[in-house]
VOBA-1610 file (N, C-alpha, C; in pm, whole numbers, padded with zeros to 5 digits, always signed):
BEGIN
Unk+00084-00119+00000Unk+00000+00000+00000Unk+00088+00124+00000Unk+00052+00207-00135Unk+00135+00342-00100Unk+00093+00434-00004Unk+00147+00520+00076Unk+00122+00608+00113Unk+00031+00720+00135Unk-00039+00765+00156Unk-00091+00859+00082Unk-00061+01006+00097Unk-00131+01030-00049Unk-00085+01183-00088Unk-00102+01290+00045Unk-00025+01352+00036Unk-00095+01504+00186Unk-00063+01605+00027Unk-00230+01697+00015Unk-00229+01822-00014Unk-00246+01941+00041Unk-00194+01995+00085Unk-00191+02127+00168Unk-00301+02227+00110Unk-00412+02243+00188Unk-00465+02335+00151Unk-00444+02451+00181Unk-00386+02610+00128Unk-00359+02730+00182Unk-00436+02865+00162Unk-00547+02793+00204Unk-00701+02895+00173Unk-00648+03024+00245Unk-00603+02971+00386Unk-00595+03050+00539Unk-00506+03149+00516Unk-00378+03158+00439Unk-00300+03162+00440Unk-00329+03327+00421Unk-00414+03290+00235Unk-00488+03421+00199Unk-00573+03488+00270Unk-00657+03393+00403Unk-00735+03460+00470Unk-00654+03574+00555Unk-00580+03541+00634Unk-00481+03693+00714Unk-00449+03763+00645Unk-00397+03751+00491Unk-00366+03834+00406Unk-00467+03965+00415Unk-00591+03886+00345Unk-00699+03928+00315Unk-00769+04021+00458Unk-00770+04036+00537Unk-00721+04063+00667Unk-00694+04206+00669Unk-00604+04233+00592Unk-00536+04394+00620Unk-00537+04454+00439Unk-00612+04359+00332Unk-00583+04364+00185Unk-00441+04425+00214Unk-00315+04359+00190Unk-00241+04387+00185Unk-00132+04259+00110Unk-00011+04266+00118Unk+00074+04147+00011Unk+00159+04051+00120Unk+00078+04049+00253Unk+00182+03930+00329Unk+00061+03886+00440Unk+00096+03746+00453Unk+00149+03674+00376Unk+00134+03608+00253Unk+00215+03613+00160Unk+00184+03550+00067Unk+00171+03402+00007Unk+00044+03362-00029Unk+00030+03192-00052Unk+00069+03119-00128Unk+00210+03193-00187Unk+00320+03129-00321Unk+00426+03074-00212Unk+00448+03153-00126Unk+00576+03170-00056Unk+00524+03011+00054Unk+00418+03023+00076Unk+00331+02916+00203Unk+00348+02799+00136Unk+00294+02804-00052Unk+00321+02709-00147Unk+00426+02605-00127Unk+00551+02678-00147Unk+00649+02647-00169Unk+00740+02587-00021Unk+00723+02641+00031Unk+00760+02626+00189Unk+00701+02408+00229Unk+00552+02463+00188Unk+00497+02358+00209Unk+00541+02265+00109Unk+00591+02266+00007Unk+00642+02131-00083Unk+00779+02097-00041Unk+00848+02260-00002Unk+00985+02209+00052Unk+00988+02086+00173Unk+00859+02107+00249Unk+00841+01997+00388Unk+00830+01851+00335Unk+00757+01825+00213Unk+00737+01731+00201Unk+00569+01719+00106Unk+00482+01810+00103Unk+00384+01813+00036Unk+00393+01755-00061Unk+00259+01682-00073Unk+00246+01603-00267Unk+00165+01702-00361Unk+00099+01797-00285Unk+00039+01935-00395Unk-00001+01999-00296Unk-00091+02160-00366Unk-00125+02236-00316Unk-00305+02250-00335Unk-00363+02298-00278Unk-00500+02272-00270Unk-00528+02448-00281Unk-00606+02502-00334Unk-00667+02662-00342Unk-00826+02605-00340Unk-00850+02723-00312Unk-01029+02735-00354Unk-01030+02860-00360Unk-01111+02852-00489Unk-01097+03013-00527Unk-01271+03016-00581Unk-01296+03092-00461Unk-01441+03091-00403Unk-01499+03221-00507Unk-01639+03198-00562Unk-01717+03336-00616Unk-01703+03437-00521Unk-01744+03450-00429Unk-01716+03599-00356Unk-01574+03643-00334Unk-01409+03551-00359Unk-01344+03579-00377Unk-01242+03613-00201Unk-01291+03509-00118Unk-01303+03599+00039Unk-01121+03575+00049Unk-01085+03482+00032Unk-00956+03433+00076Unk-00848+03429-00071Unk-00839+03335-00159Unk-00779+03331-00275Unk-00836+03409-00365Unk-00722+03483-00408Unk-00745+03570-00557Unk-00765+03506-00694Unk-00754+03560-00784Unk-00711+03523-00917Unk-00592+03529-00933Unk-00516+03638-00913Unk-00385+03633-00964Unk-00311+03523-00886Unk-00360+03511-00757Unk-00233+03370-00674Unk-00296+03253-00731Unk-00397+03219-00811Unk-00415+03098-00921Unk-00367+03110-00973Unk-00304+03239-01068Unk-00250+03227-01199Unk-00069+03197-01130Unk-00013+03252-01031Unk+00102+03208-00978Unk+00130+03085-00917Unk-00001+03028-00851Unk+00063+02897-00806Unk+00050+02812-00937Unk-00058+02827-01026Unk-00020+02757-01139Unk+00105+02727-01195Unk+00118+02854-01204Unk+00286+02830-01326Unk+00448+02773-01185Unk+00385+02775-01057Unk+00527+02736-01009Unk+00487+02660-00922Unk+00399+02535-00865Unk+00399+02421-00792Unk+00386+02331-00872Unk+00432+02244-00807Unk+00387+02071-00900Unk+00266+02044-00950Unk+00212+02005-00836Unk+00071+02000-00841Unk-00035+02042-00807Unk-00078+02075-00859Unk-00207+02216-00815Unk-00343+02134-00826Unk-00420+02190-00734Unk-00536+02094-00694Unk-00678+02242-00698Unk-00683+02245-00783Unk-00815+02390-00800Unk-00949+02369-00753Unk-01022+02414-00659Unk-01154+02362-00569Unk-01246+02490-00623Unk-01343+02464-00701Unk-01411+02518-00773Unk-01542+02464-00768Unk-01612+02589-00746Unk-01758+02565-00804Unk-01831+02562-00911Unk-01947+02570-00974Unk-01945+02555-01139Unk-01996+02727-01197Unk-01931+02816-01100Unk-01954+02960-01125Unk-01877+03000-01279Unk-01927+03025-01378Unk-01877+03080-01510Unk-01773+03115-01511Unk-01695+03269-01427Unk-01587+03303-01460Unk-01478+03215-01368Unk-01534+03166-01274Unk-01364+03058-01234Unk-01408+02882-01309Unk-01495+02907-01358Unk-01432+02771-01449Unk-01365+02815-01592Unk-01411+02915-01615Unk-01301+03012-01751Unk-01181+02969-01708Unk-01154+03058-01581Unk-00999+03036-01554Unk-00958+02960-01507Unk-01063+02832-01472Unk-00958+02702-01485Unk-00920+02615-01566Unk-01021+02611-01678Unk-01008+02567-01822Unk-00826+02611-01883Unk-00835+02813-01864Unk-00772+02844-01883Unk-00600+02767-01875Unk-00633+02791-01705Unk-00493+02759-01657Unk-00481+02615-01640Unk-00544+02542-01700Unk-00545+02354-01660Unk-00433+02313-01537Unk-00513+02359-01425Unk-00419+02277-01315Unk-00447+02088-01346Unk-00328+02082-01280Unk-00356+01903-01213Unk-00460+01863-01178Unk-00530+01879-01115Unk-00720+01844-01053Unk-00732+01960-01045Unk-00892+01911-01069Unk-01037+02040-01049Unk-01107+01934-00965Unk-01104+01997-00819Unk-01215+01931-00764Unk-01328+02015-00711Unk-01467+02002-00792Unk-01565+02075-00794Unk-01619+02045-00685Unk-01680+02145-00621Unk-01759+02115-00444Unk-01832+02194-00470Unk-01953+02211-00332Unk-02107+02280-00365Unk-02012+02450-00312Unk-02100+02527-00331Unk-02051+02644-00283Unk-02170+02763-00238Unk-02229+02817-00098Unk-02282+02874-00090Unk-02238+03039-00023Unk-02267+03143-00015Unk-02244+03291-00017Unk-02188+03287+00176Unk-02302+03239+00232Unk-02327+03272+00329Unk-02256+03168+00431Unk-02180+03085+00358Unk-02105+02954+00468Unk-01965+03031+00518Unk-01957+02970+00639Unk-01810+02994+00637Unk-01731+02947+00602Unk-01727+02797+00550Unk-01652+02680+00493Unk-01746+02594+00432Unk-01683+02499+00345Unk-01817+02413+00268Unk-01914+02317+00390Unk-02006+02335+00373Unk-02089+02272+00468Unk-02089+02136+00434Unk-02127+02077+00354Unk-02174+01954+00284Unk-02061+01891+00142Unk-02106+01748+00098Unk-02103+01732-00007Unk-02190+01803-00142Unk-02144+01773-00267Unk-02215+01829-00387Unk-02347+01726-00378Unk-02505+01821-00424Unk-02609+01710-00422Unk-02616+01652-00547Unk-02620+01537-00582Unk-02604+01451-00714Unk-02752+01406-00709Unk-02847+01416-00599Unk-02942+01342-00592Unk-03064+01386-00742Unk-03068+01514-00781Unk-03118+01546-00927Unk-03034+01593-01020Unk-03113+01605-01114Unk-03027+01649-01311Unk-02991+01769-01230Unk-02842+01788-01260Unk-02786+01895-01243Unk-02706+01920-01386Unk-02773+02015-01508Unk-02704+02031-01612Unk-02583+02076-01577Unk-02553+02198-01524Unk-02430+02258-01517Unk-02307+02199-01459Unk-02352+02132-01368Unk-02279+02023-01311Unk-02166+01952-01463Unk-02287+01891-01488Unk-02245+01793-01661Unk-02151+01937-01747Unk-02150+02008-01777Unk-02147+02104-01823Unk-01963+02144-01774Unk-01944+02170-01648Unk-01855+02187-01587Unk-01740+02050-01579Unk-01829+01969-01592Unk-01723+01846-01583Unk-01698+01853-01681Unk-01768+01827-01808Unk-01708+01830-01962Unk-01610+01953-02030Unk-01645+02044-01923Unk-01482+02172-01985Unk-01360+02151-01887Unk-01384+02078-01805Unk-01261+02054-01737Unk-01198+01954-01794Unk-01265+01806-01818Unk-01218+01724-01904Unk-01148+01803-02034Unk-01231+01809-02097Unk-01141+01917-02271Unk-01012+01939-02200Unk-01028+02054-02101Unk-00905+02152-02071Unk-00766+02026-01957Unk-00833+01906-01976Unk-00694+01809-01902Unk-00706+01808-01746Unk-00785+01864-01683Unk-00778+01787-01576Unk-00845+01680-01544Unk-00734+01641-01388Unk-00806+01540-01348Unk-00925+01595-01237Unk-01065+01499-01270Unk-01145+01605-01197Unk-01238+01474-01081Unk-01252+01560-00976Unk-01292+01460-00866Unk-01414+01544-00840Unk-01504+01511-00745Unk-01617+01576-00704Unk-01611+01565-00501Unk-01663+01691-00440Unk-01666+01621-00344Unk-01763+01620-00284Unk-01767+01499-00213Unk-01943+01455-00204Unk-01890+01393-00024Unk-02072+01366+00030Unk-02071+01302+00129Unk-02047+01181+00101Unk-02061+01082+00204Unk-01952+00938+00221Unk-02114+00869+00181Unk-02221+00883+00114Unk-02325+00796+00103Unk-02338+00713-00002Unk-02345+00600-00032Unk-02368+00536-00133Unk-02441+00627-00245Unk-02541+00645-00219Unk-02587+00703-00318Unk-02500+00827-00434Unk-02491+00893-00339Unk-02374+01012-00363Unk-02239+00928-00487Unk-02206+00806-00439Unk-02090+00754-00496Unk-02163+00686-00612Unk-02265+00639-00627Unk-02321+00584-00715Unk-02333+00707-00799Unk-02398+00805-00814Unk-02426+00920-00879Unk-02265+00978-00929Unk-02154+00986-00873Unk-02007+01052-00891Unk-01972+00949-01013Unk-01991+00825-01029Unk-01956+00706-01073Unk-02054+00751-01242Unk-02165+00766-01243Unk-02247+00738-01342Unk-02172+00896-01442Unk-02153+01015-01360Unk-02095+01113-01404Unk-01972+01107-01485Unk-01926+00973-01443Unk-01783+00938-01566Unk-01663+01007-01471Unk-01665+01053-01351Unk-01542+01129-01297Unk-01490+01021-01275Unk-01312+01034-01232Unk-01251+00958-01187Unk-01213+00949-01049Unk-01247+01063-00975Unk-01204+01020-00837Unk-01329+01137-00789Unk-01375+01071-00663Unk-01412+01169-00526Unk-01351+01153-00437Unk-01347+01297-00328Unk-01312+01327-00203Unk-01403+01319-00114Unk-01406+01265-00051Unk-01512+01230+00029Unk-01525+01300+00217Unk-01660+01368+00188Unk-01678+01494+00340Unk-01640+01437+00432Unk-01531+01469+00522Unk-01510+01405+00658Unk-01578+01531+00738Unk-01630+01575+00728Unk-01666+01724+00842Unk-01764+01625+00947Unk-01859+01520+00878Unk-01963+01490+01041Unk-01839+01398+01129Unk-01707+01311+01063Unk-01586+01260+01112Unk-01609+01348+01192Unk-01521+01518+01166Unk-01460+01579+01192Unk-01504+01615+01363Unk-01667+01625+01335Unk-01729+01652+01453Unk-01793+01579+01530Unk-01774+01455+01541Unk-01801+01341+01605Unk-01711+01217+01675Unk-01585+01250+01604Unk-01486+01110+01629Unk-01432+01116+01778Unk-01470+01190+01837Unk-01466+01166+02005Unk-01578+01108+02072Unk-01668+01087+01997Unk-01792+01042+02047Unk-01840+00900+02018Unk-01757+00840+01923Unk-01793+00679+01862Unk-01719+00707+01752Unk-01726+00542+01703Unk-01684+00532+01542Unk-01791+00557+01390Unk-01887+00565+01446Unk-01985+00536+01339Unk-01981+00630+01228Unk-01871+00735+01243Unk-01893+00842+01124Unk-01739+00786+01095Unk-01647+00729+01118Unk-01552+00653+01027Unk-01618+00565+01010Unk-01693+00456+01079Unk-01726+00321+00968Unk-01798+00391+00882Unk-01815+00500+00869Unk-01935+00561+00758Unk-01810+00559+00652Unk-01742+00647+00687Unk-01627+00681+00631Unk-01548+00517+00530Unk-01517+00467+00615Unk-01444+00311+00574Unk-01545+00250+00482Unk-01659+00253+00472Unk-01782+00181+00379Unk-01753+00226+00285Unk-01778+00380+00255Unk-01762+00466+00128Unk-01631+00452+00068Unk-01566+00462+00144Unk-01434+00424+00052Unk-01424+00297+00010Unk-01421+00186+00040Unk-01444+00094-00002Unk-01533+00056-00142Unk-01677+00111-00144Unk-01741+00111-00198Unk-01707+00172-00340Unk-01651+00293-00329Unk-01611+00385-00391Unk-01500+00271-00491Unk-01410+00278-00414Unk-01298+00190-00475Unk-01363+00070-00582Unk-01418-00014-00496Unk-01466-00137-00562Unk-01538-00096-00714Unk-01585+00048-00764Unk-01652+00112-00882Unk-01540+00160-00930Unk-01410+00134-00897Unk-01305+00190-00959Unk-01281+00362-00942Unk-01337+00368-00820Unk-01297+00562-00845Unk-01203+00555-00709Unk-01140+00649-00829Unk-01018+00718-00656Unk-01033+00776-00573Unk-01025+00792-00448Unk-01078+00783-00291Unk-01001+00920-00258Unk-01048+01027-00244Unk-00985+01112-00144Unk-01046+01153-00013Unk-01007+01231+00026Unk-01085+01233+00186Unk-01009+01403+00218Unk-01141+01463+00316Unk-01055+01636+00328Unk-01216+01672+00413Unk-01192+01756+00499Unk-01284+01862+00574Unk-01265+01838+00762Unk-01207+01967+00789Unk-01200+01939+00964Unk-01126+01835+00982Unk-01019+01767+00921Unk-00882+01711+00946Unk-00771+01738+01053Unk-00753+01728+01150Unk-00635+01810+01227Unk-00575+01701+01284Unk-00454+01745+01367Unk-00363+01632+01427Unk-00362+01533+01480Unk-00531+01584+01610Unk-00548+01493+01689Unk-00630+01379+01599Unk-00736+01419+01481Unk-00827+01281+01404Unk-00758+01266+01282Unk-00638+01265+01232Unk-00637+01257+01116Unk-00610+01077+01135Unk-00534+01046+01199Unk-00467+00959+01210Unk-00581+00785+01124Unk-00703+00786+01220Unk-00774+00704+01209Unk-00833+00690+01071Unk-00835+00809+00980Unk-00834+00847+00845Unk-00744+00806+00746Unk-00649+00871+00794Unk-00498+00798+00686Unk-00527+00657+00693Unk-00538+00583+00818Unk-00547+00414+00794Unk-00637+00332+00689Unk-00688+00430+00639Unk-00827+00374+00554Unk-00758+00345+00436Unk-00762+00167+00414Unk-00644+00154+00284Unk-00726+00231+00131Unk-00812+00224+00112Unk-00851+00290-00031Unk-00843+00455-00053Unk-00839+00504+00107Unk-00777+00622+00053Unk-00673+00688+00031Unk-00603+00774-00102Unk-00489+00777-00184Unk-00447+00898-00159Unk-00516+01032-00094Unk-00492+01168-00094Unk-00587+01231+00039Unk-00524+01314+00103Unk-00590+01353+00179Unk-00518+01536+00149Unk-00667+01564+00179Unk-00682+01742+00179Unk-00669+01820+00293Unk-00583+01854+00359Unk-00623+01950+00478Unk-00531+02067+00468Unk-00612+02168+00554Unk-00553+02282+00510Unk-00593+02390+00660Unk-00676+02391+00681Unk-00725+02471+00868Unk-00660+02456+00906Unk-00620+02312+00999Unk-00527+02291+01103Unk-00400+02299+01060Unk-00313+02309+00945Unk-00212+02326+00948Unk-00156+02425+00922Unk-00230+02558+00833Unk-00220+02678+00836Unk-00202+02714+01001Unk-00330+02672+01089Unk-00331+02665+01209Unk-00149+02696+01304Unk-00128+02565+01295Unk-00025+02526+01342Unk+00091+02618+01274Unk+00118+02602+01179Unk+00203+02715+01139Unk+00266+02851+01189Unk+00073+02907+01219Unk+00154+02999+01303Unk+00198+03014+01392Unk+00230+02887+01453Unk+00282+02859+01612Unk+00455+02831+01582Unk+00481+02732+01473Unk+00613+02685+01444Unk+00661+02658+01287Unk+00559+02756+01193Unk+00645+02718+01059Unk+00539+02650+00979Unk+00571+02711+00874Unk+00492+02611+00802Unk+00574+02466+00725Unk+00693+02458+00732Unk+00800+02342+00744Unk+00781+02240+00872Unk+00753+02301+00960Unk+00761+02193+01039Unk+00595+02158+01073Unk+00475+02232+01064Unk+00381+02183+01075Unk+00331+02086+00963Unk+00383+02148+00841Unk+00391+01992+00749Unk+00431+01860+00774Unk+00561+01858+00817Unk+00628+01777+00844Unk+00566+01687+00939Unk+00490+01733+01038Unk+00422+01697+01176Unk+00286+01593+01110Unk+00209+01697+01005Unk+00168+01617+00940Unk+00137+01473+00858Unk+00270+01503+00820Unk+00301+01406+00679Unk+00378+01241+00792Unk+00422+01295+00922Unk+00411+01211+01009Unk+00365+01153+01010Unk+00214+01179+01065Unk+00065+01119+01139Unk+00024+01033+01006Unk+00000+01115+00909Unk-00046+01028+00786Unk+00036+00931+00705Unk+00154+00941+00738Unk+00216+00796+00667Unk+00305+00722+00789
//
């Protein structure tokens, strides 16, 4: 069993930025820092209201990380510019005005044209494109019929429960499984931190994990080198 991927998400990074609108810190510099630790990519979300990541730090982490992981909704002008800039993955998630972070998985449960629509210009434009959805069968059945090749799958009820029982990892361990057995690639990402990641990484079908809160988090206590590192620990 390989390893699995750690993508650094550096939403946060832009959030303090964003903070004083001003040019520090900057999420090229966080980028890079974080691959120097050991990162397998970088994760953005570059949200319609625009709260944390810009445009222009898409168009920069594009042209200078490995692997770029673009978290997009199916809003017109940032699927332009991801077509545009064909990162490594587009992983499309639901996106509402008023959240503070994604609440949920994407609903697959009806015809969602745009949905179809968005997957088919990302395909053209070369990425690899995942969806991220809750851990429900159904949900994975629906990601599957869409022709994608991989989902990420919501750990947030994990996130807020795993002190209380297992039943939102065996939720967790089913779906992946399940997932796998239809041939799609397994990621996993939401409310991840030091103390739960651990029981997560063990899940053999999953290949990549997303976090990005808690280690921005941590960072600003000791680095963003060594809170990677701390990371990439726990998960392999």
């Amino acid at each position: 069993m390989t390893p699995q991927r750690l993508y650094i998400n550096i939403d946060h990074v832009a959030t303090v930025r964003e903070a004083r609108r001003t040019d520090e810190p900057d999420p090229l510099e966080a980028a890079r820092l974080a691959e120097a630790a050991g990162a397998d990519g970088i994760t953005v979300h570059l949200r319609e209201d625009r709260r944390h990541i810009q445009d222009a730090d898409v168009e920069r982490l594009a042209a200078a990380v490995r692997m770029l992981n673009l978290e997009l909704a199916t809003s017109p002008d940032v699927l332009a510019q991801a077509c545009r800039l064909q990162p490594y993955q587009a992983t499309i998630v639901p996106e509402r005005r008023e959240e503070v972070t994604t609440e949920g998985g994407l609903d697959l449960g009806r015809p969602n044209p745009r949905l179809r629509e968005t997957i088919r210009r990302l395909d053209q434009a070369g990425a690899r494109i995942s969806l991220f959805i809750d851990p429900e069968p159904a949900a994975l059945d629906a990601a599957k019929d869409l022709g994608v090749p991989a989902v990420e799958l919501h750990t947030g009820r994990y996130a807020h429960t795993w002190r209380e029982g297992d039943a939102a990892l065996d939720e967790l361990r089913r779906a992946a499984r399940h997932a796998a057995d239809m041939g799609l690639f397994v990621h996993a990402g939401h409310g991840l931190t030091y103390a739960n990641v651990v029981p997560v990484a063990a899940i053999p079908e999953i290949e990549e994990l997303n976090i990005g809160h808690s280690i921005v988090s941590r960072a600003v206590m000791v680095g963003m080198r060594a809170a990677v590192a701390e990371m990439l620990h726990l998960v392999r």
